[in-house]
C-alpha positions in Angstrom: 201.3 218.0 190.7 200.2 216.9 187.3 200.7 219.7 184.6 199.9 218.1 181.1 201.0 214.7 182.1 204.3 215.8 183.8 204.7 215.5 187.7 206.1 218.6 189.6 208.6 218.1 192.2 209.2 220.9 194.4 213.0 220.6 196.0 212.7 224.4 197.8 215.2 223.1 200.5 218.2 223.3 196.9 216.2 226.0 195.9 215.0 224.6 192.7 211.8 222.9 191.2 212.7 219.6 188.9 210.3 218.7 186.5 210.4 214.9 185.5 208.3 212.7 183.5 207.7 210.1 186.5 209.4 210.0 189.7 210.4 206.7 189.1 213.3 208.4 186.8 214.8 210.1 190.2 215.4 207.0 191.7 216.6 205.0 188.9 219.1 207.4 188.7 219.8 206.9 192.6 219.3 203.4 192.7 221.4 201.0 190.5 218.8 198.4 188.7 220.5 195.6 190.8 219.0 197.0 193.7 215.4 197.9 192.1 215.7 193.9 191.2 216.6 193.2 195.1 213.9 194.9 196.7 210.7 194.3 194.4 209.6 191.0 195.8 207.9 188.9 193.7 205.2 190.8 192.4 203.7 194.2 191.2 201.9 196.4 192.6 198.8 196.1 189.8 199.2 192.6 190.9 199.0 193.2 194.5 195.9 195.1 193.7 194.1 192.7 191.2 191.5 190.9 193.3 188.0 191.6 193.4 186.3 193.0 196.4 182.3 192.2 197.3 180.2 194.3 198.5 176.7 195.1 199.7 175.4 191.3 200.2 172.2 191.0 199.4 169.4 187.1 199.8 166.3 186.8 198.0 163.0 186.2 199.9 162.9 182.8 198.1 165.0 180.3 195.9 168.0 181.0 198.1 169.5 183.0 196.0 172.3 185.8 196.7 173.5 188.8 195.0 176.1 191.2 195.5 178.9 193.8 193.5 182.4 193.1 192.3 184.7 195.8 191.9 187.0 193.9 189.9 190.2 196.3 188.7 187.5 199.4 188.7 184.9 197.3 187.0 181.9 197.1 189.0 179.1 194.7 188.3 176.4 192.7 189.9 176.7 188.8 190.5 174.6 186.4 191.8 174.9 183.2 193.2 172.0 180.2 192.8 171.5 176.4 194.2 171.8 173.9 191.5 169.6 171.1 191.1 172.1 169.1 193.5 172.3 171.6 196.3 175.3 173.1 195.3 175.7 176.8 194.3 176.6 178.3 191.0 177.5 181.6 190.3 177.7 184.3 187.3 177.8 188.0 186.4 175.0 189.7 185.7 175.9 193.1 184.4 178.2 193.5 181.9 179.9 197.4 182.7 183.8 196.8 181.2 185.0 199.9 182.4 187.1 201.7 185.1 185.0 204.4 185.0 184.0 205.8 189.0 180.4 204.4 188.8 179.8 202.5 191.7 177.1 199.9 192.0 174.8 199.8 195.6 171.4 199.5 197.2 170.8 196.1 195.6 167.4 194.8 196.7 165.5 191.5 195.5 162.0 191.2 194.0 159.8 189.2 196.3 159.2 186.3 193.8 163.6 186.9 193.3 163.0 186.9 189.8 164.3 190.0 189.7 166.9 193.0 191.1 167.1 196.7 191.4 170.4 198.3 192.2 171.6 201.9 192.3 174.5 202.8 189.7 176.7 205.7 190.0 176.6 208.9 192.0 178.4 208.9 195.6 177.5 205.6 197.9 178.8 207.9 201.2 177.1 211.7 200.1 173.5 210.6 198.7 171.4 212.9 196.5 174.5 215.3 196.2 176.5 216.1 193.0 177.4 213.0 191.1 181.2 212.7 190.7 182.9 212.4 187.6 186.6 211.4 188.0 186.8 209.5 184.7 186.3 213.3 183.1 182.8 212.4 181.1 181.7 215.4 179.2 178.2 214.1 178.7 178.4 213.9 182.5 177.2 210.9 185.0 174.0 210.0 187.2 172.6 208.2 189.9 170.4 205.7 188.5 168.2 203.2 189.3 168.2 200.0 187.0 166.2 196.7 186.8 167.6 193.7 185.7 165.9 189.8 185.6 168.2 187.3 188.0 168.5 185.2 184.8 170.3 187.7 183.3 169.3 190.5 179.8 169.6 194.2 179.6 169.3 196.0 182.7 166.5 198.5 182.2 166.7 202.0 184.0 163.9 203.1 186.1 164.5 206.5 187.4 166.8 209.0 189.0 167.8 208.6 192.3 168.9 206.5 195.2 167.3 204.1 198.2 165.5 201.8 196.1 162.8 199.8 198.6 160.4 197.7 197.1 156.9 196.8 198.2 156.6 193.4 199.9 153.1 192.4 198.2 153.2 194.5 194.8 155.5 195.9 192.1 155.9 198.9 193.3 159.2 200.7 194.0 159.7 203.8 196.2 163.0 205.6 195.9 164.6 209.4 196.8 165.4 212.0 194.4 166.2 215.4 195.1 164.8 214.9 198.7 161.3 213.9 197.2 159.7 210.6 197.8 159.4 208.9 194.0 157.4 205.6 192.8 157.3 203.7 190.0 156.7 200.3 189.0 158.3 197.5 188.2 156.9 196.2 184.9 158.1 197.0 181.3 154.4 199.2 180.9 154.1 200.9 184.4 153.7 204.6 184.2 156.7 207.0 184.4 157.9 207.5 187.7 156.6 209.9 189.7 156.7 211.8 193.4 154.8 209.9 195.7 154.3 212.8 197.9 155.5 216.4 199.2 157.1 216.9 202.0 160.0 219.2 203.9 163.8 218.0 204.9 166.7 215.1 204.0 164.7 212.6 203.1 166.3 208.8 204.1 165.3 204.9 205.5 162.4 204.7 203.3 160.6 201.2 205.4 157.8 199.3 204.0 154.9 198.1 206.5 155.0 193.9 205.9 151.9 194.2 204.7 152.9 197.2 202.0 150.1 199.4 203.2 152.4 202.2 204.5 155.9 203.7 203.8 157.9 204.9 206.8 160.5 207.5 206.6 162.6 210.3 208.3 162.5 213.7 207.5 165.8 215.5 208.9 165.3 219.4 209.5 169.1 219.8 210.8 168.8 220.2 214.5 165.6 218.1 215.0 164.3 215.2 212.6 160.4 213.2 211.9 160.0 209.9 211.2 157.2 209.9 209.1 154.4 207.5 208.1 152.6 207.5 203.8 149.8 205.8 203.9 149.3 204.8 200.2 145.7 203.6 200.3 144.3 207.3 202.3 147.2 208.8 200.7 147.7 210.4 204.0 151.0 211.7 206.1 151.5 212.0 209.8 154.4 212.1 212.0 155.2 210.0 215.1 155.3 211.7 218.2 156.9 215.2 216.6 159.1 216.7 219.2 162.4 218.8 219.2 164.1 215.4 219.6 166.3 213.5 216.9 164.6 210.4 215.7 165.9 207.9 213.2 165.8 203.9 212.4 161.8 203.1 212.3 161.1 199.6 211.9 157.8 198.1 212.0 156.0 195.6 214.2 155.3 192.3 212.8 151.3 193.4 212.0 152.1 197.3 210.8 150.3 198.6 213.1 153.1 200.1 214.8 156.3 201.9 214.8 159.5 201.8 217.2 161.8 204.5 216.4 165.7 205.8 218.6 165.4 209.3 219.6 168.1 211.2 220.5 167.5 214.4 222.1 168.2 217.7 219.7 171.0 219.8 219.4 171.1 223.4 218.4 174.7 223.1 216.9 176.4 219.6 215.5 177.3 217.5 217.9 180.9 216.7 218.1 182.4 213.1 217.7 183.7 212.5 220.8 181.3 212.4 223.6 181.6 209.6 226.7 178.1 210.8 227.6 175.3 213.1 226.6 171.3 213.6 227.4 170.0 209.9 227.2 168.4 208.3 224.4 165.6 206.5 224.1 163.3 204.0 222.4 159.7 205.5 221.2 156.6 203.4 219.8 153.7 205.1 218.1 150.6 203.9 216.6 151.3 204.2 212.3 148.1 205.4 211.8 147.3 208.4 214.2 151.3 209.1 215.2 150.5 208.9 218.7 154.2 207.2 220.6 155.3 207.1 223.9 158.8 205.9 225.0 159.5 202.5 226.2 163.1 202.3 227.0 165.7 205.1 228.0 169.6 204.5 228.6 171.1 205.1 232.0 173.4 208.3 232.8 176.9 208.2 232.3 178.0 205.1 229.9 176.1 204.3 226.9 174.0 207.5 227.1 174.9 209.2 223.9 173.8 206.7 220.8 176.3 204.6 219.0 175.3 203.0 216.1 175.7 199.3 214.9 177.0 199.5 211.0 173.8 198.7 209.6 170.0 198.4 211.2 170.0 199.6 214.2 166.5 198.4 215.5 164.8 195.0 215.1 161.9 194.0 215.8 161.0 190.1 216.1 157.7 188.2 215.1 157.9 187.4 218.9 157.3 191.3 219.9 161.3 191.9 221.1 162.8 195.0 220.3 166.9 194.3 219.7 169.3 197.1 219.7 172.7 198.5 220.2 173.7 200.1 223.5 177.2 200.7 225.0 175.8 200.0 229.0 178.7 198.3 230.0 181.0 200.2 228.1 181.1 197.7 225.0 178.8 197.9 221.6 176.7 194.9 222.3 172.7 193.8 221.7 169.8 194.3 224.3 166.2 193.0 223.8 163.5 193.7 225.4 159.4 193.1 225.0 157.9 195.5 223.0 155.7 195.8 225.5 158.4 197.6 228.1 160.7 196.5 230.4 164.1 195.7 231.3 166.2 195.3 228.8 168.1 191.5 228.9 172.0 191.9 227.5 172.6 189.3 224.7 175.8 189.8 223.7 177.9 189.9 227.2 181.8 190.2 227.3 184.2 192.7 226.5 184.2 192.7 222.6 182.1 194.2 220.1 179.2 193.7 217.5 178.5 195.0 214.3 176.4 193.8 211.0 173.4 192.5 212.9 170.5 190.7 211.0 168.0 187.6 211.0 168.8 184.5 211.1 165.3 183.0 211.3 162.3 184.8 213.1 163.4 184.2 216.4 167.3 184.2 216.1 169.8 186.7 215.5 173.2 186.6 213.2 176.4 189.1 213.9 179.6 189.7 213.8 181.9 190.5 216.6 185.4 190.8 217.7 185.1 187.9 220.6 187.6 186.2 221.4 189.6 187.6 218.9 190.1 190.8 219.2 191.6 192.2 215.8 189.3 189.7 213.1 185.5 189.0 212.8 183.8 186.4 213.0 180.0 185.4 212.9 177.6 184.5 216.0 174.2 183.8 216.8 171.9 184.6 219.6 168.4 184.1 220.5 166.2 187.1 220.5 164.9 186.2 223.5 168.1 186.0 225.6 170.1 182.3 225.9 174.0 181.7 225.3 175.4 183.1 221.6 177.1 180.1 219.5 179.5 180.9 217.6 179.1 180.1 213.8 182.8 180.5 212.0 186.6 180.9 213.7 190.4 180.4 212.9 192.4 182.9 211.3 189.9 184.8 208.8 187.5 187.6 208.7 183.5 187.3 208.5 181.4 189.9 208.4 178.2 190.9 206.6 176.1 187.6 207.6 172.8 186.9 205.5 170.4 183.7 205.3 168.3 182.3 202.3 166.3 179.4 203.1 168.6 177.6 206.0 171.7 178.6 203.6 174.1 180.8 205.6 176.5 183.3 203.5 179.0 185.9 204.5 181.4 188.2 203.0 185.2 186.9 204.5 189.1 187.7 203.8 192.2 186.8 205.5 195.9 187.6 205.5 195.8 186.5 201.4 192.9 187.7 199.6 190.3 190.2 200.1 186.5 190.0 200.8 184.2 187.5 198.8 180.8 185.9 199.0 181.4 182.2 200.7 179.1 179.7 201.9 179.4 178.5 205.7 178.0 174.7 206.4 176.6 173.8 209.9 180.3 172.9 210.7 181.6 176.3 210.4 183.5 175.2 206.9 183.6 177.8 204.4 183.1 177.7 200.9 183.9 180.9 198.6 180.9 181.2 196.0 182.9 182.8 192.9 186.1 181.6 193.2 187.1 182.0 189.2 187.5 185.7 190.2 190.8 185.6 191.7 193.0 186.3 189.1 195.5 183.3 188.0 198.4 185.4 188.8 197.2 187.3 191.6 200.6 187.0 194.3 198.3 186.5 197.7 200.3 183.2 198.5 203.4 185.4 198.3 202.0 187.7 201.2 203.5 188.0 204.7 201.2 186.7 207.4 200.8 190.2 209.5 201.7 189.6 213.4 199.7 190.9 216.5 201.8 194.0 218.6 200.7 195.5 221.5 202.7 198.8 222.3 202.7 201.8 224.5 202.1 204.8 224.1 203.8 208.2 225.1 201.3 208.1 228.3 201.2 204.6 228.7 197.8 203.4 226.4 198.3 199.9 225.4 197.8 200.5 221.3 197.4 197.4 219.0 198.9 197.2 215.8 199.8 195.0 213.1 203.2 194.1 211.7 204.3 193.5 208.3 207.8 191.8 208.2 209.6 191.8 205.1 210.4 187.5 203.9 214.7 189.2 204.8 213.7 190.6 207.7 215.5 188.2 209.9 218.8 188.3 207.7 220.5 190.5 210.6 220.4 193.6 208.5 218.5 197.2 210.0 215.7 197.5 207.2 213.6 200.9 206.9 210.1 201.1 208.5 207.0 202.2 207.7 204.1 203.2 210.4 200.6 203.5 208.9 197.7 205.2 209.9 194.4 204.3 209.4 192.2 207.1 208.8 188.3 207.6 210.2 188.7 207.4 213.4 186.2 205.2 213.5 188.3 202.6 212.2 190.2 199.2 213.0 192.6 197.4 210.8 192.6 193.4 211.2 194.9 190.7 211.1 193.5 190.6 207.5 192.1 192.4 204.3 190.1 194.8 206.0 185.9 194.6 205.3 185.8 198.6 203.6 187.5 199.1 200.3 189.6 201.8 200.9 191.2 199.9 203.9 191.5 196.7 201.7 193.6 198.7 199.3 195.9 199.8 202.1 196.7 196.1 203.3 197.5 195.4 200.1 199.7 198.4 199.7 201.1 197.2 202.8 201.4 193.7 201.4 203.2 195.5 198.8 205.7 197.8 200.9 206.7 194.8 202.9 207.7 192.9 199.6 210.1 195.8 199.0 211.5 195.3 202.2 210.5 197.5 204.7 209.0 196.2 208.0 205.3 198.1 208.2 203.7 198.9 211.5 199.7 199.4 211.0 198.3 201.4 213.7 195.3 201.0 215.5 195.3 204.4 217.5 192.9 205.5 220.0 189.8 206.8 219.3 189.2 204.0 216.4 186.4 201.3 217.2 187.0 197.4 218.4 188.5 198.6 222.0 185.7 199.6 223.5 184.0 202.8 224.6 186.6 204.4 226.7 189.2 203.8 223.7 187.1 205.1 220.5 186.0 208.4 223.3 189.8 209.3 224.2 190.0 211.9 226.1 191.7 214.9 224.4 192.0 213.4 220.6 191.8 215.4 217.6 190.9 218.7 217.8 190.6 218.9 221.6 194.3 217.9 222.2 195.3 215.5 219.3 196.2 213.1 222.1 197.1 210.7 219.3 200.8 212.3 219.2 201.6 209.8 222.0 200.7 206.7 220.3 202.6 208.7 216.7 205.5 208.9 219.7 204.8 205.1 221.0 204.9 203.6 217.0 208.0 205.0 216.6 210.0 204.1 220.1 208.6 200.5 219.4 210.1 200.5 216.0 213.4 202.4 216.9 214.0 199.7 219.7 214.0 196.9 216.9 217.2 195.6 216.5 216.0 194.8 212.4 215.3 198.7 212.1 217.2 201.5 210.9 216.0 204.4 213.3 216.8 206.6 210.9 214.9 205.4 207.6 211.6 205.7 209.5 208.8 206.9 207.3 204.9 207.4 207.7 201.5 207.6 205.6 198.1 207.4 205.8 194.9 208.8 204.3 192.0 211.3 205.6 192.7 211.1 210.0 195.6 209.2 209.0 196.6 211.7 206.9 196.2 214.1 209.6 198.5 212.1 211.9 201.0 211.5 209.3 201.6 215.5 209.1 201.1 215.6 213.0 203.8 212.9 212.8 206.4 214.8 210.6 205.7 218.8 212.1 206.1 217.6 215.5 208.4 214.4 215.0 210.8 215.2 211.9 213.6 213.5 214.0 211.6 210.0 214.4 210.2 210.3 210.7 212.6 210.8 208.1 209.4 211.1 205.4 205.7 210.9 204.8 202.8 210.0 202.7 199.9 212.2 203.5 196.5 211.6 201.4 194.0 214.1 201.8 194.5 214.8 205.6 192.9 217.0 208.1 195.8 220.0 208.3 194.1 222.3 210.8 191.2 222.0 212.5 189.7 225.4 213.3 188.2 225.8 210.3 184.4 226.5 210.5 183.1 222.8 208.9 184.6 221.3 212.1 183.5 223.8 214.7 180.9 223.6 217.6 180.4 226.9 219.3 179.3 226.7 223.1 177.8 230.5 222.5 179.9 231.4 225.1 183.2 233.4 224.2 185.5 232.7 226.5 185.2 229.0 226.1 185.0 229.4 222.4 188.2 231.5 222.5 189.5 228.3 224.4 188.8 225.9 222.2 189.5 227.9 219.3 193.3 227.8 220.5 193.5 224.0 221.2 191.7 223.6 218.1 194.3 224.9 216.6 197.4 224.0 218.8 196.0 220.3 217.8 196.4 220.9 214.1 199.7 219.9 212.3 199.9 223.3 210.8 201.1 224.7 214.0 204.1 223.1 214.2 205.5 224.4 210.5 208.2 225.3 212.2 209.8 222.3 213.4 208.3 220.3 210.2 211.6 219.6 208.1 210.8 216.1 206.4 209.8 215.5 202.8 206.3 215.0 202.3 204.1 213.6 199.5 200.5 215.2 198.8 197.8 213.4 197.6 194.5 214.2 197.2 191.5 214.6 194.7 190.0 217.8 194.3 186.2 216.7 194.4 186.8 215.1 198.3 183.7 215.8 200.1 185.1 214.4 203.3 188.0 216.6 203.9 188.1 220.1 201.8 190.7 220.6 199.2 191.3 223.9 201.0 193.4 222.0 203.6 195.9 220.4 201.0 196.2 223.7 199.2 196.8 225.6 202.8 199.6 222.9 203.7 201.3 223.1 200.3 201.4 226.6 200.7 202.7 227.0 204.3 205.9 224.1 203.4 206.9 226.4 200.6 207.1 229.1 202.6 208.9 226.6 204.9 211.6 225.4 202.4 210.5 222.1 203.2 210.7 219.4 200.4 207.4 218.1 199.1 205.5 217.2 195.9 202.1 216.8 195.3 199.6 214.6 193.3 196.2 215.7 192.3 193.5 214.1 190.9 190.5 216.5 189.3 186.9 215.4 190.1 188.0 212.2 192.0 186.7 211.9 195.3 188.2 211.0 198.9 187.6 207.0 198.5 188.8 207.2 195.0 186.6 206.0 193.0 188.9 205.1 190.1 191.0 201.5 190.1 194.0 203.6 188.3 193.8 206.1 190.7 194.7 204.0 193.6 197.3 202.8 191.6 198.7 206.4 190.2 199.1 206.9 194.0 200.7 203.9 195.8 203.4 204.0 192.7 203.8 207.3 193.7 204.1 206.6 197.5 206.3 203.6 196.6 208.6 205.7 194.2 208.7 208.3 196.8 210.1 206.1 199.8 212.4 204.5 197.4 214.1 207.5 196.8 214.1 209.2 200.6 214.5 205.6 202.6 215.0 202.5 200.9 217.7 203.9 198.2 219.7 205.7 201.0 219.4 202.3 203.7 220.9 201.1 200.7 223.7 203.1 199.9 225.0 202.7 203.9 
């Protein structure tokens, strides 16, 4: 706990609280500097954490140009990348921000003549149109703005308040949300002040432009039932598609605006909860834009692929050739269907048992994704007819692809591997890649000096194969027992790769990792069920989280697997993780302080009866029930058996998890007498949105296994 720039340790096990400037100065005092020397590899943690990652890869309509954020160190800005006069691309920085300051940059969207780019800056990217976070401590305080800015660079200039930018394909004019409202303005320096385009009821979101800009589409979420809604901007009129009690979502508009297909998932009194196998059957819905009359022309089967899962991304296409293209789990795997919009059978695209995600146009008639084929724990990119036909495969070998995007018959995509995190690179018609900004690695950034992670495959307590990744130390085969580490991802929806992973957060924790194996210990990332990649029967466990936290046996299975290692110490066994992997880390240590000997847990999910994550049946006796799992699934009920140290981390702004469930733990291990200390960051978020932040907190997490498991390996 910081208290005027000093660190609290709480020690209640001696029955005393130290107070010390920086833990470091507990192990230093532990450790002789010999052995500091010995186990900090060859670089530094700011190091480790020094390259840039993209985001939010954007093409123009024409020039073939690209755009897209850095976050380089904290400092976001927009890049773009252009064809020289020679074919070859060129790229440069656009905005000019030079701070660490929490103010991310998103929504970037192209001018139709790409002369130009509007981008949302600051607010949160994850919690849209709520408060804007403020971790740097501003005391003029922060927005969510939308800014302008011309692709050959200049000042950008600000356009209004708000968030999902969309701009009109055949004029200047910009729509955007603010405060739940519909807002316009345009794009030139003398256009009128922005103002609402119309009135209208619910969460406003996936504001859609007809093609021929006649007509905005949007939905309108009233909680348990939600619109999709048609503006007309010539009749200034609104009407809503087919209004039922249903759940619809993702319009997208035929080819001559004259219609709209739209998923509807039936409605739900209560939430629903995030694990289901099965549910009432979705379905696919056209209605006429102009009078809202729709009828459904595709419904999934019973059983499998019955409840919705969505791709990342669009989750409904439609071609210039009339196919509808979507996501369904029919066979038990996330893959693309298409089907005449028309009606029909619906022809499987994607067969096999893997995975898509990120799923976009190639050309009018072909389809770009990414998917886990053929190799299970990576990405890499595909394309497939929209009509049906045999997908080819684009890019392979060892790295990661995701985020595919085409300007002109130029082919771009966001990739990482085992060394550096994700950037903007070119692919050619061979499948070569070519990264567009390379001059933004830094010159001593140490990815050559990282361990290539290897493949495992595990079981767990009840006999789940679980895929993992391991992170061997360069002395690991010196015949020595080295400490271990087991990481947990957190989500669930998650899946670490054989590589930087494609979300930021999860890019900082394979660095970390990166940076724990350097210091010798041998890391065991965790893909545990319920997370995505696996198919549907994995990421739906039976039992996980609240309804069982089934996850203990794969907690169990990590740390058999890394106890039977001949190059591990079973006793200098430690865990961490962040949000579910935070939960899992104090699940690990309550129920398994005899397997892990300390833990890192950043803002995790403590106990999970609380009322944010309850769905009541209305019926008491099966409330009662699930009331008691709930909470015999919950780390906190096992306080009792919970003697490991532990390291809190969280910031006190997290929307995700409340802060209510770090302050309950800390208070219940007092009581305990178990050893823990705490880190708190004010107005920072879950994701934290400060560069020093995520540093502040792996040197803690480093410091703090020095002390409780590398130092005392050490000392044997």
């Amino acid at each position: 706990m910081v208290i005027g720039g000093i660190k609290q340790s709480l020690d209640l096990r001696k029955g005393r609280t130290m107070m010390v400037h920086k833990v470091v100065l507990v192990t230093i005092a532990l450790v002789s500097p010999a052995s500091l020397v010995a186990q900090a590899g060859n670089f530094t943690l700011e190091q480790a954490l020094s390259a840039p990652f993209a985001s939010d890869l954007t093409a123009s309509p024409r020039l073939n140009r690209f755009a897209w954020a850095e976050n380089e160190q904290g400092k976001r800005n927009l890049w773009i990348a252009e064809q020289n006069a020679d074919g070859r691309y060129q790229s440069k920085q656009l905005t000019s921000y030079n701070q660490d300051d929490g103010q991310e940059i998103y929504q970037i969207a192209w001018t139709p003549n790409a002369e130009n780019l509007v981008y949302v800056r600051g607010g949160d990217s994850e919690f849209l149109g709520k408060s804007n976070p403020n971790p740097a401590l501003e005391t003029a305080g922060v927005s969510q703005d939308i800014w302008l800015i011309a692709a050959v660079g200049g000042e950008p200039r600000k356009l209004g308040e708000g968030y999902d930018p969309v701009i009109s394909p055949v004029s200047d004019l910009v729509a955007y949300i603010d405060h739940d409202q519909i807002w316009s303005v345009g794009l030139t320096a003398d256009a009128a002040k922005a103002a609402p385009l119309l009135h209208t009821r619910g969460d406003i979101s996936e504001l859609t432009w007809a093609p021929d800009g006649h007509a905005l589409a949007f939905v309108s979420d009233r909680g348990d039932h939600a619109f999709v809604g048609i503006y007309d901007l010539r009749a200034k009129t609104l009407v809503y598609l087919d209004p039922s009690t249903a759940k619809d979502d993702a319009p997208t508009w035929s080819p001559d605006s004259q219609h709209v297909a739209f998923i509807r998932q039936p409605g739900e009194p209560q939430p629903s909860p995030a694990n289901r196998r099965t549910a009432s059957p979705w379905s696919i819905c056209i209605a006429n834009a102009t009078t809202g009359v729709g009828h459904p022309v595709w419904k999934a089967s019973e059983g499998r692929g019955s409840a919705f899962r969505e791709l990342h991304g669009t989750q409904l296409f439609w071609s210039e050739d009339n196919h509808l293209i979507f996501p369904w789990e029919g066979d038990g795997w996330l893959h693309l269907y298409s089907m005449l919009s028309s009606g029909g059978k619906a022809e499987l695209l994607t067969p096999g048992n893997f995975e898509v995600e990120d799923v976009g146009f190639q050309d009018p008639k072909n389809l770009l994704y990414a998917s886990n084929e053929q190799d299970i724990d990576r990405r890499h990119i595909w394309a497939v007819s929209t009509s049906g036909g045999k997908p080819k495969q684009l890019t392979k070998g060892s790295g990661i692809e995701v985020s595919p995007i085409t300007a002109g018959h130029n082919l771009v995509v966001l990739r990482s591997d085992e060394h550096t995190p994700l950037r903007p690179a070119l692919v050619d018609p061979q499948g070569n890649l070519q990264d567009l900004a390379p001059q933004l690695i830094p010159a001593d950034y140490p990815g050559a000096d990282f361990v290539k992670p290897e493949p495992v495959l595990f079981s767990a307590a009840d006999g789940l194969q679980i895929h993992g990744q391991l992170f061997l130390p360069s002395n690991a085969r010196d015949g020595k027992r080295h400490p271990a580490l087991v990481f947990f991802h957190g989500g669930s929806r998650r899946q670490m790769l054989l590589g930087f992973n494609t979300m930021g957060y999860y890019s900082n924790a394979y660095a970390m990792n990166q940076y724990l194996a350097s210091r010798g210990y041998i890391v065991l990332s965790v893909n545990y069920r319920s997370g995505i990649g696996y198919g549907l029967d994995f990421r739906e466990a039976l039992h996980y989280g609240r309804d069982g936290a089934s996850e203990f046996n794969d907690i169990v299975g990590a740390g058999r697997y890394l106890r039977s290692r001949p190059d591990i110490d079973p006793a200098h066994i430690g865990v961490w993780g962040g949000s579910y992997g935070g939960f899992l880390t104090a699940l690990a240590l309550a129920r398994a302080s005899d397997v892990f000997a300390a833990g890192v847990d950043m803002h995790g999910v403590h106990q999970w009866q609380i009322p944010a994550s309850w769905h009541s049946s209305h019926d008491p006796e099966v409330d009662a029930q699930r009331l008691k799992t709930a909470w015999e699934s919950s780390p906190m009920a096992y306080m009792s058996s919970w003697h490991s140290p532990v390291l809190l981390i969280q910031g006190d702004d997290d929307r995700n998890v409340p802060f209510s469930q770090t302050v309950s733990l800390a208070k219940a291990l007092q009581q305990q007498g178990v050893e823990f200390e705490q880190l708190v960051f004010p107005d920072e978020i879950h994701g934290f949105l400060l560069h020093r932040h995520w540093l502040e907190a792996y040197k803690a997490e480093a410091e703090f296994f020095q002390h409780h498991l590398l130092s005392t390996t050490e000392s044997k």
